[in-house]
Every structure is written in structure tokens, then in C-alpha cells.
C-alpha positions in Angstrom: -8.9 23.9 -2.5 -7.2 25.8 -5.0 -4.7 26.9 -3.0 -4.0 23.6 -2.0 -3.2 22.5 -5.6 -1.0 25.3 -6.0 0.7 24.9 -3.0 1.0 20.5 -4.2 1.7 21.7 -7.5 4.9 23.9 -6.6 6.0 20.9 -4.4 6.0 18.6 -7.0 7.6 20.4 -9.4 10.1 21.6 -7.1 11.1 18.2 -6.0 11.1 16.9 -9.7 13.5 19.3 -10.5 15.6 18.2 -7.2 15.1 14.5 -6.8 18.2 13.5 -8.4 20.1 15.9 -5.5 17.9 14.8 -2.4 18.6 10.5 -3.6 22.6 11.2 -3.2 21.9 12.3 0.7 18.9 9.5 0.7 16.2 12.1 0.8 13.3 9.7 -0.9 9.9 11.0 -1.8 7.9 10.2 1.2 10.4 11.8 3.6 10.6 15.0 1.3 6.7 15.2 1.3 6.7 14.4 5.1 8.7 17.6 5.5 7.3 19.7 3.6 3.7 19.1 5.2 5.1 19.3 8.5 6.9 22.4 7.6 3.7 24.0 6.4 1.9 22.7 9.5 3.9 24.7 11.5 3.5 28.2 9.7 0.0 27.8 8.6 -2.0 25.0 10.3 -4.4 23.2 8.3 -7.7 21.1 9.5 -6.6 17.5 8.2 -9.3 16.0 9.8 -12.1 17.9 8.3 -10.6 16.3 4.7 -10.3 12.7 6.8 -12.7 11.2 4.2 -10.9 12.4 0.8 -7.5 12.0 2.0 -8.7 7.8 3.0 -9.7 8.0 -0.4 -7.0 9.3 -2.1 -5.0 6.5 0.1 -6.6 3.8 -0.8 -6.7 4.7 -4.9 -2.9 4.9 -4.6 -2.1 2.1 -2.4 -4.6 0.3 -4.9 -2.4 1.6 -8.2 1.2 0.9 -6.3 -0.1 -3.2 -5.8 -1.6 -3.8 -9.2 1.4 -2.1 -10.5 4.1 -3.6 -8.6 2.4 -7.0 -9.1 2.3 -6.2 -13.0 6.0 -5.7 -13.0 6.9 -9.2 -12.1 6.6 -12.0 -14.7 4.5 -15.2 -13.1 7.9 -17.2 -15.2 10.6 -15.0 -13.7 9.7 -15.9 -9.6 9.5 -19.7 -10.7 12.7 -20.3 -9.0 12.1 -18.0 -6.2 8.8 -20.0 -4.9 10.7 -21.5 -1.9 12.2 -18.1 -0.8 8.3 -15.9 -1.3 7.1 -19.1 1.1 9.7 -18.6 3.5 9.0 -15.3 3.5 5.6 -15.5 3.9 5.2 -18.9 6.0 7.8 -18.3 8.3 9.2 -14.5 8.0 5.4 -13.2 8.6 5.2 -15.2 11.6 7.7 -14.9 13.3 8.0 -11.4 12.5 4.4 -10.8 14.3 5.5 -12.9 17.8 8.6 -10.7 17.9 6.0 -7.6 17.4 3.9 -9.1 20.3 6.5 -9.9 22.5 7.9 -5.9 21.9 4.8 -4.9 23.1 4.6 -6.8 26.4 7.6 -5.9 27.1 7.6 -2.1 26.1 3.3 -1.8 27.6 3.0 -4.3 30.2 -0.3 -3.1 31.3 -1.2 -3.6 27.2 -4.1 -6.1 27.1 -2.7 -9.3 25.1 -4.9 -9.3 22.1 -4.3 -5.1 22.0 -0.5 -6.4 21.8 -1.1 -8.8 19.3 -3.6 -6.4 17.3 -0.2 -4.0 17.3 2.1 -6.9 16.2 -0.1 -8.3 13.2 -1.1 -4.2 11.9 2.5 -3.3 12.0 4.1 -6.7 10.7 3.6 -7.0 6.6 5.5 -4.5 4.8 4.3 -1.0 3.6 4.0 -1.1 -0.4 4.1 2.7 -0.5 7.5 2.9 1.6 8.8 -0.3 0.0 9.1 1.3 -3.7 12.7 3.2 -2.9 13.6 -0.7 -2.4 11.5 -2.1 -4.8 12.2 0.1 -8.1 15.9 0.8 -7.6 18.1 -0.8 -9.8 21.0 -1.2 -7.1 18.8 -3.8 -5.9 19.3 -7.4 -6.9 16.8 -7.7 -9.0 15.6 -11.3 -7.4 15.4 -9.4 -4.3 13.3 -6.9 -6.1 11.0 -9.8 -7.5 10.8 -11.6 -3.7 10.2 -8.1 -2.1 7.4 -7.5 -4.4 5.5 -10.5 -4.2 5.7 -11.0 -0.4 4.6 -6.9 0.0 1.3 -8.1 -2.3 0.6 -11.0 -0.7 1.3 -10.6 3.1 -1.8 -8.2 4.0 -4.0 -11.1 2.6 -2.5 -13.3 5.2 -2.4 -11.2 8.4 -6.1 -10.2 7.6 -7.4 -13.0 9.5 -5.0 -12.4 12.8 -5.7 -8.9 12.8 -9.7 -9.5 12.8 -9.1 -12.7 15.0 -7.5 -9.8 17.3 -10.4 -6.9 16.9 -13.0 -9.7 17.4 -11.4 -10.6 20.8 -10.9 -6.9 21.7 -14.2 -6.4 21.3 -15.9 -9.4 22.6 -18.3 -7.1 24.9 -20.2 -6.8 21.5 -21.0 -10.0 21.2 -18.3 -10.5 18.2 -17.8 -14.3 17.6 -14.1 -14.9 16.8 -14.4 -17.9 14.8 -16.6 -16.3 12.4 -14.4 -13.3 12.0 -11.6 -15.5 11.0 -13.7 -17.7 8.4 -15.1 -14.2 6.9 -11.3 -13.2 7.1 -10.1 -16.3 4.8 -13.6 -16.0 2.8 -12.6 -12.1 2.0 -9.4 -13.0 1.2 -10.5 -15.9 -1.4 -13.3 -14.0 -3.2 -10.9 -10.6 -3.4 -8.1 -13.2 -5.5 -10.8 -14.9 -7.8 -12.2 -11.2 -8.5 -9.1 -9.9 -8.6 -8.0 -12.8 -10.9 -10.7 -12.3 -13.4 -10.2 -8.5 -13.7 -6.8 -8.8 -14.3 -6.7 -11.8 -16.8 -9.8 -10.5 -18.7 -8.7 -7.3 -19.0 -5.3 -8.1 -20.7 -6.7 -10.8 -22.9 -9.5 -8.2 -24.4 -6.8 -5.7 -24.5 -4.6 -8.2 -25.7 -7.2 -9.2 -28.5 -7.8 -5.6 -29.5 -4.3 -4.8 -30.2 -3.9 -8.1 -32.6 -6.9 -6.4 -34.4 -5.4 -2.9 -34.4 -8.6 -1.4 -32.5 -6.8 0.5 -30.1 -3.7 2.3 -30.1 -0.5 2.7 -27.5 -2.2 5.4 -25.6 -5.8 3.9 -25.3 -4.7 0.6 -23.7 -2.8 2.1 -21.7 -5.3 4.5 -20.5 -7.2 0.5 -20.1 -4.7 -1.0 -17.9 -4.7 2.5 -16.0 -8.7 2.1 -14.7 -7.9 -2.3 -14.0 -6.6 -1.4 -10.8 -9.6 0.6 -9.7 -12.0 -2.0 -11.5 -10.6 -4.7 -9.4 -10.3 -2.5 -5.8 -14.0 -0.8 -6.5 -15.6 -4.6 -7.1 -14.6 -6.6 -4.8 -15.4 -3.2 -2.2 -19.1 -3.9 -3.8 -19.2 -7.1 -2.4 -17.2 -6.8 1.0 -14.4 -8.6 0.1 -10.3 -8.0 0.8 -9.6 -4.9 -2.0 -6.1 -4.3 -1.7 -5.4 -8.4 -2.2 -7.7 -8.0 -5.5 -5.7 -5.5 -6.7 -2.4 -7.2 -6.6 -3.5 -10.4 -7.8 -5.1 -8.5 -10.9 -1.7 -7.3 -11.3 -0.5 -10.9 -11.8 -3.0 -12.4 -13.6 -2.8 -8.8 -16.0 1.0 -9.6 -16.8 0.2 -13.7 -16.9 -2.7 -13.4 -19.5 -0.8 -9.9 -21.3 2.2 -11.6 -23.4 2.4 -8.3 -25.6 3.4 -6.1 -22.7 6.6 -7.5 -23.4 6.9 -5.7 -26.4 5.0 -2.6 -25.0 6.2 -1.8 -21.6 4.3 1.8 -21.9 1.2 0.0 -21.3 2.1 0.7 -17.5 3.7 4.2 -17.8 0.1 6.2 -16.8 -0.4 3.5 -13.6 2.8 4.0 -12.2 2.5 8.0 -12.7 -0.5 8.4 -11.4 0.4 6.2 -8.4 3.6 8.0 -7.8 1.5 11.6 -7.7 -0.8 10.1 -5.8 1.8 8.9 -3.7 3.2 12.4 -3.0 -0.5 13.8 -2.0 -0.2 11.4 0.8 3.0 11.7 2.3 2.3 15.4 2.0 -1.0 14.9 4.3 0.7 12.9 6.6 3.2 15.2 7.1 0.4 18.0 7.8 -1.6 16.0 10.4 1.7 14.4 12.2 2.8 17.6 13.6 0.0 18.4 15.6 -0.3 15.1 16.8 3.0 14.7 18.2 3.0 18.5 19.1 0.1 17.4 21.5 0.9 14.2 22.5 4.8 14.6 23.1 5.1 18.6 23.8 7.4 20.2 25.8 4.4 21.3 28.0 3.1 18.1 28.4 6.3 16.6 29.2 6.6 19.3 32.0 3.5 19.0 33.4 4.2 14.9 33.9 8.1 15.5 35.1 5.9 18.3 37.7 3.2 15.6 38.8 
């Protein structure tokens, strides 16, 4: 384990010191982390799956951070005038996007059972947070397109959770899974993640709100505060079975809706989105370490032999 942080350590630093250089020939984080694990892979392998458990973990803590953070960053006043285009997005991008996943499928694995195809399509169809911040946080960007990106990236695993469990429940109908009720409990998850999520959010910026009018707490401590809201809102509604990651985004919302001063303190987000960014590296990095083998097994040179020899 030590070894491990020495070895993340060096790679961080190395690629602070170099990120500047690896963005003019659109080398982003995750690809540079990506490398780098597959490169070690291939000197020194390394038993991913015997970490499977911390590295989900660590996954979901960041993907947790990178929504209540990204949510944060937009003002509710600022995507007034973008409503029509985040429920075109979400109403009718979404959508279609998934039947244009399904119909890839058929047509790419015929013998794919339909509801395995449309399992694919809905999983692959709303857009990766994690992957998305290159888009999301450079200033190159249009900044409405920033704001409609972020939004729709927070909002659109809330609304494909009921088609994917539709899908599972179907898959696995030999267990007696009734479909109907998976898609309620989908749309019931969803709802009590956003009121949870709602009420983390908004009552954590009002009593930090509260205690900065009072000068109890300083710069640092809140926002140390709005650091642990994130994990408040993903580790409560997991209590109660409910949809996390949508709890985390919407506590990001109703944080920057109820939290007027973090207009004048914009710092109050500084330790979420580090943490979420070094996170963020820790899992590329992994990925990069357990990809290798896999497509080293799957999609060898021996293998394809041995089928082209059949």
C-alpha cells in the first residue's frame, strides 16, 4: 500500500508539473492516468480485483464530489433561459440517444437478447461526469454550453434509472423479478434521492450561510463544511436505498440556491473540487491497471489465432 502511494504520488506530481504540455497535444487527465496504469500493468502486474471493493469506493466518493460540485457551479438564475434547451436535452436527446444505442446493438450482436440490447443502450446513453469535466470546466467552451452540459450530465442518470432496471428486471425475469415494481421503486428512488438531496444541500448552506453573518466560522472551516455536503447527501440517501448520485447533484443546486454568499466567496468550493480531481486521478489510474489484462485476454494475439485456426 505504501508503495502504491508512492508510486500515485510521483504520478501526480509529475503530471502537475506537465499538464500544461500534455493539454496543447489534448493529453487530458483521465487519458494520462489511463497510460500510466496500463503502462505499469505491463511491467509489474498488479491484482485489481483483490482491491475491487476500495477502488468502487473510491469511485463512487469521487463521482459523488464531481456532481455536487459541478451542480454547485451553476447558478439556479443563470440556466433560467436555458430551461427549453436542458428539456430538449433531456426529453428528447436522452431518448433518442438510447434507441440509436439499441438499434447499434442489434445490428452489431444480432444474436443479443432485446432487453440485453436495450440494457447496453440505456447504461451507455447519459453522459460520464468524470470524462465530461475537460468539456465542462474549459473556458474555450461557451459558457451556456458549459451550464446545459452540466445540468443535463446531473440529471440524466436519474432518468435512465428506471429503463435500465425496467431492462435488468426483464433480463432476469427467471427470478421472479416483477417489472412494474422495478420501475415504480426506480421513479420512487429517484424522488426520495432529490428531496434528501434537496434538504442536505439547502440546509447546509443556509446554517453555513447563518454562521458566516455571525462570524462563527472562518474561510477555511466552511469550506471544509461544504467539502463533507457531498458525502452527507450520497451516504444518506445510500441508508435508505435511495438513487445517491441524483442526491448529490441536486444538493449541489439547492447548496448554490440557498448559499447567496458564495458569490462573494468562491473558495468555499476550492477543497470539493481538489479532492474530486485527486480522486479523480486514483481512478483513471485503476482503470488503466485492470484494462490491460482484460483486453490482453480477451482480444490477444493468441486468442485471435486460435479463432482464425478453428
Amino acid at each position: 500500500m505504501t508503495a502504491a502511494a508512492v508510486v500515485f504520488a510521483v504520478l501526480v506530481l509529475a503530471f502537475a508539473a506537465a499538464a500544461r504540455g500534455l493539454g496543447r497535444v489534448y493529453v487530458t487527465a483521465p487519458i494520462a492516468f489511463v497510460i500510466a496504469g496500463a503502462v505499469i500493468s505491463a511491467v509489474a502486474p498488479v491484482p485489481v480485483a483483490d482491491m475491487a471493493v476500495q477502488v468502487r469506493a473510491v469511485a463512487e466518493v469521487t463521482l459523488a464530489l464531481i456532481l455536487f460540485h459541478d451542480a454547485a457551479q451553476v447558478r439556479p438564475r443563470q440556466i433560467e433561459g436555458d430551461r427549453g434547451l436542458v428539456v430538449r436535452l433531456l426529453l428528447v436527446g436522452l431518448p433518442l440517444t438510447v434507441v440509436a444505442g439499441f438499434m447499434g446493438a442489434r445490428l452489431v450482436f444480432p444474436a443479443m437478447p432485446v432487453m440485453v440490447g436495450l440494457l447496453l443502450a440505456a447504461a451507455l446513453a447519459p453522459t460520464d461526469a468524470g470524462l465530461g469535466a475537460a468539456t465542462v470546466l474549459n473556458p474555450v467552451v461557451p459558457v451556456r454550453v458549459r451550464r446545459i452540459l452540466n445540468v443535463e450530465s446531473g440529471l440524466n442518470d436519474g432518468l435512465i434509472t428506471p429503463v435500465v432496471l425496467f431492462a435488468i428486471a426483464a433480463v432476469a425475469g427467471e427470478e421472479d423479478l416483477r417489472t412494474g415494481a422495478s420501475v415504480v421503486q426506480g421513479l420512487v428512488d429517484l424522488a426520495v434521492g432529490a428531496l434528501l438531496g434537496a434538504a442536505v444541500g439547502a440546509g447546509g448552506g443556509l446554517l453555513l450561510g447563518w454562521s458566516r453573518r455571525r462570524d462563527l466560522s472562518t474561510k477555511s472551516t466552511r469550506s471544509l463544511g461544504v467539502l463533507v455536503l457531498p458525502i452527507l447527501a450520497y451516504s444518506l440517501v445510500a441508508l435508505v436505498g435511495a438513487n445517491s448520485f441524483v442526491a448529490c447533484f441536486i444538493a449541489g443546486t439547492a447548496f448554490t440556491a440557498a448559499a447567496s454568499w458564495v458569490d462573494d466567496e468562491e473558495s468555499a468550493l476550492d477543497r470539493t473540487e481538489g479532492l474530486s480531481e485527486l480522486l479523480g486521478f486514483a481512478v483513471w489510474l485503476v482503470f488503466g491497471l485492470a484494462v490491460l489484462p482484460l483486453i490482453r485476454v480477451q482480444i490477444g494475439w493468441r486468442n485471435c489465432c486460435s479463432r482464425c485456426c478453428r
